[in-house]
C-alpha positions in Angstrom: 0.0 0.0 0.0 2.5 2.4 0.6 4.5 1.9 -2.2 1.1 2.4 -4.6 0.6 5.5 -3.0 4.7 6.4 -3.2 4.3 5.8 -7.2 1.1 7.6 -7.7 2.8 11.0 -6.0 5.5 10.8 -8.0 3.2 10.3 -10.9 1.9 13.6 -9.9 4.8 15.2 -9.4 5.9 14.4 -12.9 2.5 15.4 -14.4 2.6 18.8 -12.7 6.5 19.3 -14.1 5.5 17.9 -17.6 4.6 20.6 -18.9 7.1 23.2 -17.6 10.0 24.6 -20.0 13.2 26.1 -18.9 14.8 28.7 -20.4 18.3 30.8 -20.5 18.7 34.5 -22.2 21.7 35.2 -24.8 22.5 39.0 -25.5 24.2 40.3 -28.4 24.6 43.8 -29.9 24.8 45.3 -33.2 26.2 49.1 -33.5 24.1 50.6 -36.5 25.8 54.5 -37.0 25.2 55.4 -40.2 21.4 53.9 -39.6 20.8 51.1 -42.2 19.8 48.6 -40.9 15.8 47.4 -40.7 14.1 45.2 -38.5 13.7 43.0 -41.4 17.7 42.1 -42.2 18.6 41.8 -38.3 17.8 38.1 -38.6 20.3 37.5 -41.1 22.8 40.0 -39.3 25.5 39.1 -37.5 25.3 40.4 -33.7 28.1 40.5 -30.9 27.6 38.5 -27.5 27.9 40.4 -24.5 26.9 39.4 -20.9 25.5 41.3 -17.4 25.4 44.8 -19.7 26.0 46.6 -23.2 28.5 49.3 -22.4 28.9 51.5 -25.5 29.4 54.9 -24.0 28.7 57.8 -26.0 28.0 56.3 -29.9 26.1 58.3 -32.9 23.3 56.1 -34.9 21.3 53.6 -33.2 22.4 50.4 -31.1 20.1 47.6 -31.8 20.5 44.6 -29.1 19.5 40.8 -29.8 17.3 39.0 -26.6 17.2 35.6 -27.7 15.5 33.0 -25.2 16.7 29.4 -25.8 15.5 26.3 -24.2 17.7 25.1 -21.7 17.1 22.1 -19.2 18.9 24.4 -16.3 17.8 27.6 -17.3 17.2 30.2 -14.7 13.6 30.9 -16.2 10.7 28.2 -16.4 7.0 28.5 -17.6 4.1 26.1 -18.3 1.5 26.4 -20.9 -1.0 26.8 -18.0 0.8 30.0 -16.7 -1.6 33.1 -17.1 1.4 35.5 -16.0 2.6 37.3 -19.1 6.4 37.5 -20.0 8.2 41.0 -19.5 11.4 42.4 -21.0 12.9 44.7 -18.2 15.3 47.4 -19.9 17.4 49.9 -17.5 17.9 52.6 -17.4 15.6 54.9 -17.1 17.1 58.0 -19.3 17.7 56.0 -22.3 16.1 58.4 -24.3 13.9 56.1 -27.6 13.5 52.6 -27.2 12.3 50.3 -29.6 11.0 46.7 -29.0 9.9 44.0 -32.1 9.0 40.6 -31.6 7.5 38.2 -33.6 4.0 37.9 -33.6 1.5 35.5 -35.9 3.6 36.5 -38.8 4.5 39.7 -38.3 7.0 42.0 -36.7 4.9 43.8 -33.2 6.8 47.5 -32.6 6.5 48.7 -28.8 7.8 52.1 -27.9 9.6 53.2 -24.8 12.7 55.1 -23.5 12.2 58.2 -21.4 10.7 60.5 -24.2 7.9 57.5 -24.3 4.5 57.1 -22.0 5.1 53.9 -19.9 3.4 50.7 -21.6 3.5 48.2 -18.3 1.6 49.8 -15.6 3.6 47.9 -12.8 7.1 48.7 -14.1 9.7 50.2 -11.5 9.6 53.9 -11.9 13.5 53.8 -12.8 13.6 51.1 -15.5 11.4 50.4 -19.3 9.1 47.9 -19.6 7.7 45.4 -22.6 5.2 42.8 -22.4 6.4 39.7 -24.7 4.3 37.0 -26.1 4.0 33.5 -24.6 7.8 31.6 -24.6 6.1 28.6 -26.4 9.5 28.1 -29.0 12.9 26.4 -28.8 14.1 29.6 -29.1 12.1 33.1 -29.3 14.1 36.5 -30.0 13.0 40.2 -29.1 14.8 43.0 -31.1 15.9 46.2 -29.1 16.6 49.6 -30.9 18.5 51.9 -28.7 18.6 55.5 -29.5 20.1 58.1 -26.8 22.6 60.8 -26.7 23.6 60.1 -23.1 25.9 57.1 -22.0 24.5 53.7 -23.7 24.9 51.4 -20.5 22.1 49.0 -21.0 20.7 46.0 -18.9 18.2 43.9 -20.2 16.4 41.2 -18.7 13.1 39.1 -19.0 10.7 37.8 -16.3 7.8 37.1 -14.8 5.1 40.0 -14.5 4.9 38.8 -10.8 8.6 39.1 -10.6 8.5 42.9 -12.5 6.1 43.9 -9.7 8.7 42.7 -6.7 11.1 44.2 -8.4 9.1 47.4 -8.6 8.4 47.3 -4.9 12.2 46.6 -4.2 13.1 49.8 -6.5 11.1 52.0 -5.4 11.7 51.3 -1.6 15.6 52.4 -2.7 14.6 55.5 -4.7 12.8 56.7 -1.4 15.6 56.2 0.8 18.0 57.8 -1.3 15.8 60.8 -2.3 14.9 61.1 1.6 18.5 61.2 2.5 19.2 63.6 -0.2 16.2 65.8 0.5 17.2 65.6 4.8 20.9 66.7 3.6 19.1 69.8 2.0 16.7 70.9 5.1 19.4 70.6 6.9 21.4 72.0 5.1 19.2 75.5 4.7 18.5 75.1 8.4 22.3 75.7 8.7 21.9 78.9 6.2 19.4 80.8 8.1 21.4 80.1 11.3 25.1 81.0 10.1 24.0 82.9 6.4 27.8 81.9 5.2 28.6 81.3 1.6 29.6 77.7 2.3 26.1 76.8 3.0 24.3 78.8 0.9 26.7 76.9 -2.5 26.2 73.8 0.0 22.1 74.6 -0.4 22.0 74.7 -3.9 24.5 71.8 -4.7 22.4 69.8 -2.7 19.3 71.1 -4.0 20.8 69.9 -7.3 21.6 66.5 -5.9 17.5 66.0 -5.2 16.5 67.2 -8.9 18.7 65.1 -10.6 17.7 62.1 -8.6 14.5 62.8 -9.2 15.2 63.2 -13.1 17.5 60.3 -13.7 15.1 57.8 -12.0 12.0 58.6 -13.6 10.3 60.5 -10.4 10.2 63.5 -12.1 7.7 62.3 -14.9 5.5 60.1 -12.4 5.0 63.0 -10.5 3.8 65.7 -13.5 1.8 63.6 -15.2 0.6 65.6 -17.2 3.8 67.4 -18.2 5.3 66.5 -21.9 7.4 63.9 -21.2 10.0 65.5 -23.8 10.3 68.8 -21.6 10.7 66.2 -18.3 14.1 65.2 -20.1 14.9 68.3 -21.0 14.8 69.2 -17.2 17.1 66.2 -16.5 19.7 67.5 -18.5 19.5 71.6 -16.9 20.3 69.5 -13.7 22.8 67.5 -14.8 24.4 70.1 -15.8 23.6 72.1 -12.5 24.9 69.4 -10.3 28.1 69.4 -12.4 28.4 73.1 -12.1 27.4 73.0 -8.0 30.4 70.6 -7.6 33.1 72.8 -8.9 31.2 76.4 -7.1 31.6 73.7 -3.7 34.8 72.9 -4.0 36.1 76.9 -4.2 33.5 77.5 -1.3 35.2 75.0 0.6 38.6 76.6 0.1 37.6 80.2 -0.1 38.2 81.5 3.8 41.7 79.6 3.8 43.2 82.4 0.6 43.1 80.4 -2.6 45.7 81.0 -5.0 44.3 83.4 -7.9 44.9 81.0 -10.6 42.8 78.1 -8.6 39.9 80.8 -8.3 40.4 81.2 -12.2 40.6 77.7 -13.4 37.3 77.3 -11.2 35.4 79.9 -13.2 36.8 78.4 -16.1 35.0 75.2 -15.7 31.5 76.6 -14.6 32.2 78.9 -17.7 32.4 75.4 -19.6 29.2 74.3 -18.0 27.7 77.5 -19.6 28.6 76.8 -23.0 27.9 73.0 -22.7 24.1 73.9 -21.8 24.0 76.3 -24.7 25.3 73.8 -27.0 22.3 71.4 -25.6 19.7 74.5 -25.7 20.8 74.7 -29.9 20.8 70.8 -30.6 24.4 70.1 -29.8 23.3 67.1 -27.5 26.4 65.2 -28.3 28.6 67.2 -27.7 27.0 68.6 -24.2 27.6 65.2 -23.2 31.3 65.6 -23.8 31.5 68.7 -22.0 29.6 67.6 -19.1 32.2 64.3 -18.5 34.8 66.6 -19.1 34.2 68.8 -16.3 33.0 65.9 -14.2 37.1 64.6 -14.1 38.8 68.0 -14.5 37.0 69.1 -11.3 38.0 66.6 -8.7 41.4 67.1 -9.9 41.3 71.0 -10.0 40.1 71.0 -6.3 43.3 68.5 -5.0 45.4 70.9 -6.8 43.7 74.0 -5.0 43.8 72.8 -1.7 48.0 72.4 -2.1 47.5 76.4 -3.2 45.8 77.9 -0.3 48.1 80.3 1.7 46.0 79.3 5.3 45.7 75.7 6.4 42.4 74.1 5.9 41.1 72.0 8.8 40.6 68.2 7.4 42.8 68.7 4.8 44.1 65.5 4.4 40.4 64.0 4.8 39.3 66.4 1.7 41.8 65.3 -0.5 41.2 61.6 0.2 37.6 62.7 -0.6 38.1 64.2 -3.6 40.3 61.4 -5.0 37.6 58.6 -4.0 35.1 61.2 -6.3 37.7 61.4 -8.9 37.8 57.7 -8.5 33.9 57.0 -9.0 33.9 59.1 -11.9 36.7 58.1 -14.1 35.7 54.0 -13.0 32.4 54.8 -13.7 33.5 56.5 -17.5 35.7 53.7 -18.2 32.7 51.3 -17.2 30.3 53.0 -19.1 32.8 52.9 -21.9 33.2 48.9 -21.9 36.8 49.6 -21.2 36.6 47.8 -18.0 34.3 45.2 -16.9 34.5 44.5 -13.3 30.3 43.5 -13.5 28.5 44.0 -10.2 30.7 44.7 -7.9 30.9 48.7 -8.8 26.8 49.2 -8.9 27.4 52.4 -7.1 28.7 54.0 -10.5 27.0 52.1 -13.0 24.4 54.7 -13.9 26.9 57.9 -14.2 24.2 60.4 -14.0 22.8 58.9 -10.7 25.3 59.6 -8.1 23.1 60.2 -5.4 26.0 59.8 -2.8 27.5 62.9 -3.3 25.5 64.5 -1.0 26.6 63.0 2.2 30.3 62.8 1.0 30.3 66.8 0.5 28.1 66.7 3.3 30.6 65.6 5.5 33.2 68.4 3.9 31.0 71.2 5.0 29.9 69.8 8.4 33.9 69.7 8.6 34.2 73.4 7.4 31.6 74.9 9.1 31.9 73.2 12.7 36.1 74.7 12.4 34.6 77.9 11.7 32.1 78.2 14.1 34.5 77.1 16.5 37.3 79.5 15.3 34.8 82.5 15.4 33.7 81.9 18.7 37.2 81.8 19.8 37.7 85.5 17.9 34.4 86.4 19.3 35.7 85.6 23.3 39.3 87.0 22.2 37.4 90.5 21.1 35.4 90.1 24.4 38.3 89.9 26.5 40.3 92.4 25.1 37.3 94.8 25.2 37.8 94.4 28.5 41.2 94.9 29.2 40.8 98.0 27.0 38.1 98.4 29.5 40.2 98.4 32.2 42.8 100.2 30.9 40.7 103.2 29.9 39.3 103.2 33.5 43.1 103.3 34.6 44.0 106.0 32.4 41.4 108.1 32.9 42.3 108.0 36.9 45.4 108.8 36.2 44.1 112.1 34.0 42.1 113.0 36.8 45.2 112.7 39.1 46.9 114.6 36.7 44.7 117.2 35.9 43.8 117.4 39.9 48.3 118.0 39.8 48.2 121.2 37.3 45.1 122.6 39.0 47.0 123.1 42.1 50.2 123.5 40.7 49.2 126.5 38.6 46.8 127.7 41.8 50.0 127.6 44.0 52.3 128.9 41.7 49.8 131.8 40.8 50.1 133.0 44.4 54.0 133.6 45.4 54.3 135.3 41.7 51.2 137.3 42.3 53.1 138.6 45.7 56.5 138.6 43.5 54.4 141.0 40.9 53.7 143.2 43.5 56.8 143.4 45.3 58.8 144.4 42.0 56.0 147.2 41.5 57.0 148.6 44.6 60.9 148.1 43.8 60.5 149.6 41.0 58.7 152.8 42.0 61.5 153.2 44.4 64.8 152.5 42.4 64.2 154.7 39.3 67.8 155.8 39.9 69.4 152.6 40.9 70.8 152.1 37.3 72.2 148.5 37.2 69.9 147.3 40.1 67.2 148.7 37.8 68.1 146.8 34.8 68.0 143.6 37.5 64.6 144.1 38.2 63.3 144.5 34.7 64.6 141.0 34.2 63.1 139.7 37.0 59.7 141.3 35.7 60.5 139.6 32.5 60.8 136.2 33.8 57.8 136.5 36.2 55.7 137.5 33.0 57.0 134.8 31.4 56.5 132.2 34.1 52.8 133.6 34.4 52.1 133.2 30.9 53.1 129.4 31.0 51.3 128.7 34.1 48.0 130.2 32.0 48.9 128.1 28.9 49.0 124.6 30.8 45.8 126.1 32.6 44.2 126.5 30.0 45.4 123.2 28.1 44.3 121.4 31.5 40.5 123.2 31.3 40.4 122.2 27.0 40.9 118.6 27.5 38.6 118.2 30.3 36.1 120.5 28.4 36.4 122.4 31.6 36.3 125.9 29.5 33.5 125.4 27.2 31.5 128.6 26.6 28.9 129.6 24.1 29.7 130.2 21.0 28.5 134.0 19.4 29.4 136.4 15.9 32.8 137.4 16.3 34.1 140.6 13.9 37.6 139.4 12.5 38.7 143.4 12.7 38.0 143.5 16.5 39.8 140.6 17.4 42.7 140.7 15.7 42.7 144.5 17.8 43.1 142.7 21.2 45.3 139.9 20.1 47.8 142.3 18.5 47.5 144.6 21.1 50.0 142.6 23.2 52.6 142.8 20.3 54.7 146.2 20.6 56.6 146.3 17.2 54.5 146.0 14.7 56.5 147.5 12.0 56.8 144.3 9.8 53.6 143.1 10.1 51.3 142.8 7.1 47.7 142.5 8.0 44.9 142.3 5.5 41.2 141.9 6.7 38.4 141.3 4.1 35.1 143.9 4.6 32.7 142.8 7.1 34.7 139.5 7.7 33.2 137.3 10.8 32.8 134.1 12.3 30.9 132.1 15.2 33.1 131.0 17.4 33.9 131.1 21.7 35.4 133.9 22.1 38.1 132.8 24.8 39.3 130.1 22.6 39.5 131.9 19.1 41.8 134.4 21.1 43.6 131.9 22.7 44.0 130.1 19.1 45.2 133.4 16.9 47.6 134.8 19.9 49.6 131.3 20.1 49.7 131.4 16.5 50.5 135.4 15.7 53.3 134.9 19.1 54.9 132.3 17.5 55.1 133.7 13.8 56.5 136.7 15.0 59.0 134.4 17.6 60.3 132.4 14.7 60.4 134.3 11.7 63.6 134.6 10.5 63.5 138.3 9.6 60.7 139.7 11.8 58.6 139.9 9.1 54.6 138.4 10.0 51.3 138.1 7.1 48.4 137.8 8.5 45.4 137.2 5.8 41.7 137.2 6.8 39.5 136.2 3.9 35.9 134.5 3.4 36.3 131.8 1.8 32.4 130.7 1.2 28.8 131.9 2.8 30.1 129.6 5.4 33.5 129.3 5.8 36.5 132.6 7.2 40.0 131.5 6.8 42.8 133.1 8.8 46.4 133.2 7.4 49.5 134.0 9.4 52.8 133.6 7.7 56.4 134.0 8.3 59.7 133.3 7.2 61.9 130.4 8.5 65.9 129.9 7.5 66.7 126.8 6.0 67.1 124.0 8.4 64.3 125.6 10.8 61.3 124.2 9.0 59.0 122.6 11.4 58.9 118.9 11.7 55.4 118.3 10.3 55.0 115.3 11.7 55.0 116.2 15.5 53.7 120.1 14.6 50.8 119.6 17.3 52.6 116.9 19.3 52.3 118.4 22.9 55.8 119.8 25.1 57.6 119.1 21.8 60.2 121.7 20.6 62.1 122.0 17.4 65.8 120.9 18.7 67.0 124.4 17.2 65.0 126.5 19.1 65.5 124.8 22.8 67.5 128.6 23.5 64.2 130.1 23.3 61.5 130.2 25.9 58.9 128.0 25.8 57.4 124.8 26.3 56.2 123.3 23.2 52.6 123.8 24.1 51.7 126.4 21.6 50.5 124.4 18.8 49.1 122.0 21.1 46.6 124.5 22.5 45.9 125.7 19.0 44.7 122.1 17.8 42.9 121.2 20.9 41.0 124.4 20.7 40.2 124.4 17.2 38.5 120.7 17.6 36.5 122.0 21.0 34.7 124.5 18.4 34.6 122.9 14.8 37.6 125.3 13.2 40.3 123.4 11.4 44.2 124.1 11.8 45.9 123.3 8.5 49.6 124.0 7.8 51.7 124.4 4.3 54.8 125.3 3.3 56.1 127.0 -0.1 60.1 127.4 0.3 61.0 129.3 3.3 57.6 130.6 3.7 55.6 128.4 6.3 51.6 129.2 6.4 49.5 128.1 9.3 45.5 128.4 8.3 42.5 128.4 10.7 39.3 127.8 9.4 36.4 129.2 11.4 32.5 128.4 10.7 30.5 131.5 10.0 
C-alpha cells in the first residue's frame, strides 16, 4: 500500500512538471551608426555576444540589441502552458532616451515604444527602469529585437521575467529610490537650516548643490515624470539635462566654497570659473541641438573638477582643517567618476561589484560625502569665530580696564596742574607786587634797575606758562566750554595784536565785514599762540596775516612767516604736545603752543591746517561763520 501510494505522487509530481519549460537568455549587440539597418535584415545580421550589460558609452546612430531565449534544461527561467502571467522584457535605465522593441508575432513583426521620451506601456514597471510585455515563450528559441537611440551614455541591462517578478522588483526599487531621495532631501533641510542660522557662503553653494543633488535624482530615475503627469514627457528630459548640468556646475562652485576663507591661489579661483564657464557653454550647445557634444562637455568637467580642487587645496596660503580627509575625498570622487566612464565605456568590466557607478548620471552619494566636507568646514569655523568672538570680548575688556586706569590717572593729573598752577599763581602774584613797589623806588638805581626788569620779564614769562597749561588742563577736560557767538575778524585781531609792541613788519589784511561764530576765549587763545609764535620764529621779523571768506560759510585766517633753511618745522609732530624744534631749545617755551591751538580748534569745529612753499611756512585756521 505504501508503495502504490509512493508511485502515484511521484506520478503527480511528474505530471505537474511535464509541462514546464526552462529557459536561459543570450545578448548580443549590433552598433548601427550610419542607420541602415531594418528590423527585417537583423535576422540574417551578425550580432556581438555580450553578458550582465552593453557598455557603448557615447556612440552616434542607433544600437540595436539581440534578446534571444533558448530552451535550456537548467535555465534560470521556467513557464508552463498553463501560466496566465505574461512575459516581460525589463530594460534599465531609465534615461535612455527612444526605445524600440519588435517581436515576432502570428507573422509579423509587433513594434513597442519606450525610452524616457515614451509614456510607460507596463503599468507595474519600477519607476527607474522600461518595460515590454512579450508573447507567450512557447518556442525552442524566441528572440526580441531592441533599438536603442540616446545621446547620453549607452549602458544597458536587459532582462526578461515574470510579471509577478517585475512587480517585486518594482516594490524593491522603489523602496531604494525613497531612501536615497529622503536622505538627499534631509541633507538639503538641513542643510538651509544651517543657512538661516550661520548665512555663510559655504552653505548657501552647500544649499543649492544639494538642491541639485535632489533634482537630478528625481530626473534620472524617472520620479520626475510620475510626478507631472501631465507634463510633456520631452520637456521632463529636458529638465534632467538643466540639472545635470547644475549638479556638475554646483560641484566645482563647492569645492572653491570650501577653500575660499583659507586664501586660494588666484589661478585656482580662475581655473574654477573656467570650468563653470564650460558648464555654460555646454548647456548652450544642448539649448541649440548640440546634445552630443554637451555630453562631452559635461564628463569633461566631471574629471577635471576633482582634480582642479586636489590641486587647489595644495594652493591655499592658510591651512584648511581636514585637509588631508578632503583630498582623500576628492580622490575617491575622482575615483567613482573616471571607474564609472571607463565602465560605461566597456573599457573595463568588473560586473556588479561597482553598482554604485553604474548609472553615471545617478550619483546620489554625493551629498553625504560633501556633506561631510561642510559639516567639517563649518563646525572649524564656528568654532574658530567663537574663539575670535571671546578673544574680542576679552580684550574689550582689558581696554576696558585700561581706559578706566587712564582716565584715573588724567584725573590725578589734571587734579596735579590745577594746584600747581593755583599755587604757583600765588608767590608770583606777591612777587608782581613786590617788584612794582621796587620799581617805583629805584628809578635811579641804574644796574639794580636793569636787574629788576629782568626779574619782571621772567615772572611775566613764568605767568604766561602757568596760564597756557591752565588753559590746556581746562580744554581737555572740556572744563572751558562757553557759548559760542558772531565774532568781527577786525575787533579781534585789535586785542590779540595789542599785546605785540613792534609792529612794524607786520602785514595784515582783513576782508570787509569778515566774521565768524566761534567762543570767544578760545578763538583768542588760538590766533595769539599762532601770531606769538610767527612773530618768535620768523627769520627776519617779518609776520602776514590774511583774513578772507572763503564761502557763505566758511573765514579762513592766514598767518605767515619766514623760516631759514634747516628751521622748517617737523610736520610730523607740529601739534605733538611739550615738543620743541631741537634748534630752538634757546628760546623760551614749552612746546605747548601748537598743542593748545589744535585742541582748541576741535572743541569749536575750526580746522588748523599748515603748508609750506620754500621758506615761507603758512598756518591756516578755518572758522565756521
Amino acid at each position: 500500500m505504501k508503495k502504490f501510494l509512493f508511485l502515484l505522487l511521484m506520478t503527480w509530481a511528474l505530471a505537474a512538471t511535464a509541462d514546464q519549460t526552462r529557459y536561459h537568455v543570450e545578448t548580443s549587440y549590433l552598433q548601427d551608426t550610419s542607420e541602415k539597418y531594418s528590423v527585417k535584415d537583423l535576422p540574417e545580421s551578425e550580432f556581438l555576444p555580450f553578458t550582465d550589460q552593453l557598455r557603448v558609452g557615447f556612440k552616434e546612430g542607433s544600437t540595436w540589441m539581440r534578446i534571444r531565449t533558448v530552451v535550456d534544461p537548467d535555465g534560470p527561467l521556467s513557464t508552463d502552458s498553463g501560466s496566465a502571467s505574461p512575459w516581460v522584457l525589463v530594460v534599465g535605465p531609465y534615461f535612455l532616451d527612444h526605445l524600440n522593441v519588435f517581436e515576432w508575432v502570428e507573422g509579423h513583426w509587433r513594434e513597442q515604444l519606450g525610452g524616457a521620451q515614451h509614456p510607460k506601456l507596463v503599468k507595474f514597471c519600477p519607476v527607474d527602469l522600461n518595460c515590454f510585455e512579450l508573447g507567450a515563450l512557447n518556442d525552442e528559441s524566441h528572440q526580441v529585437f531592441l533599438k536603442i537611440n540616446t545621446h547620453g551614455a549607452r549602458v544597458v541591462r536587459a532582462e526578461v521575467m515574470p510579471a509577478d517578478q517585475v512587480r517585486q522588483l518594482s516594490i524593491e526599487r522603489m523602496i531604494r529610490i525613497a531612501v536615497s531621495l529622503t536622505l538627499s532631501i534631509t541633507l538639503m533641510v538641513l542643510a538651509l537650516v544651517f543657512l538661516v542660522l550661520e548665512r555663510t557662503r559655504l552653505l548657501l553653494v552647500y544649499s543649492c548643490f544639494q538642491a541639485s543633488v535632489v533634482l537630478t535624482t528625481c530626473a534620472a530615475t524617472g520620479v520626475l515624470a510620475y510626478a507631472f503627469v501631465g507634463v510633456p514627457l520631452d520637456v521632463i528630459h529636458h529638465i534632467g539635462n538643466l540639472t545635470q548640468v547644475l549638479r556638475i556646475a554646483m560641484t566645482v562652485l563647492l569645492g572653491l566654497a570650501l577653500t575660499a576663507n583659507y586664501k586660494p591661489s588666484a589661478m585656482y579661483v580662475k581655473a574654477t570659473f573656467v570650468l563653470v564657464f564650460v558648464c555654460c557653454v555646454s548647456l548652450a550647445l544642448m539649448e541649440i541641438g548640440h546634445v552630443g557634444l554637451f555630453y562631452w562637455l559635461n564628463l569633461a568637467v566631471m574629471v577635471l573638477c576633482p582634480l582642479l580642487h586636489i590641486w587647489g587645496t595644495f594652493q591655499v596660503q592658510s591651512p584648511i582643517p581636514g585637509k588631508k580627509l578632503i583630498q582623500i575625498g576628492w580622490f575617491v570622487y575622482f575615483s567613482v567618476v573616471l571607474i564609472g566612464t571607463l565602465y560605461a565605456f566597456g573599457w573595463i568590466n568588473w560586473r556588479d561589484q561597482i553598482g554604485i557607478i553604474q548609472y553615471n548620471r545617478d550619483m546620489r552619494l554625493n551629498g553625504i560625502i560633501f556633506g561631510l566636507a561642510v559639516l567639517l568646514i563649518v563646525t572649524h569655523e564656528k568654532s574658530k569665530r567663537k574663539l575670535l568672538d571671546m578673544r574680542a570680548v576679552q580684550q574689550m575688556e582689558l581696554d576696558a580696564e585700561k581706559s578706566r586706569f587712564q582716565q584715573i590717572q588724567l584725573k590725578e593729573q589734571m587734579a596735579l596742574i590745577d594746584m600747581l598752577t593755583h599755587e604757583l599763581k600765588t608767590p608770583l602774584s606777591t612777587i608782581k607786587f613786590a617788584l612794582s613797589t621796587l620799581q617805583k623806588s629805584a628809578q635811579a638805581w641804574g644796574d639794580s634797575m636793569v636787574r629788576i626788569q629782568n626779574i619782571d620779564a621772567s615772572v611775566s614769562r613764568m605767568d604766561t606758562l602757568i596760564e597756557h597749561v591752565a588753559m590746556s588742563n581746562k580744554i581737555e577736560r572740556h572744563g572751558a566750554l562757553v557759548d559760542a557767538e558772531k565774532i568781527l575778524a577786525t575787533e579781534l585781531m585789535n586785542e590779540v595784536l595789542q599785546e605785540h609792541s613792534d609792529l612794524k613788519k607786520l602785514y595784515l589784511e582783513i576782508e570787509d565785514g569778515a566774521s565768524f561764530n566761534a567762543a570767544p576765549q578760545f578763538s583768542t587763545l588760538i590766533l595769539d599762540n599762532l601770531v606769538t609764535n610767527a612773530f618768535k620764529y620768523s627769520s627776519d621779523g617779518h609776520v602776514s596775516i590774511k583774513i578772507v571768506r572763503l564761502d557763505p560759510v566758511t573765514t579762513s585766517f592766514q598767518i605767515s612767516n619766514f623760516v631759514s633753511e634747516g628751521n622748517q618745522p617737523d610736520e610730523d609732530r607740529l601739534f605733538e604736545r611739550y615738543y620743541r624744534h631741537p634748534n630752538f631749545q634757546n628760546l623760551p617755551g614749552m612746546g605747548i603752543g601748537l598743542s593748545l591751538v589744535h585742541s582748541a580748534a576741535k572743541k569749536i569745529g575750526a580746522t588748523v591746517h599748515y603748508q609750506r612753499q620754500g621758506p615761507v611756512v603758512t598756518f591756516e585756521v578755518r572758522f565756521p561763520s
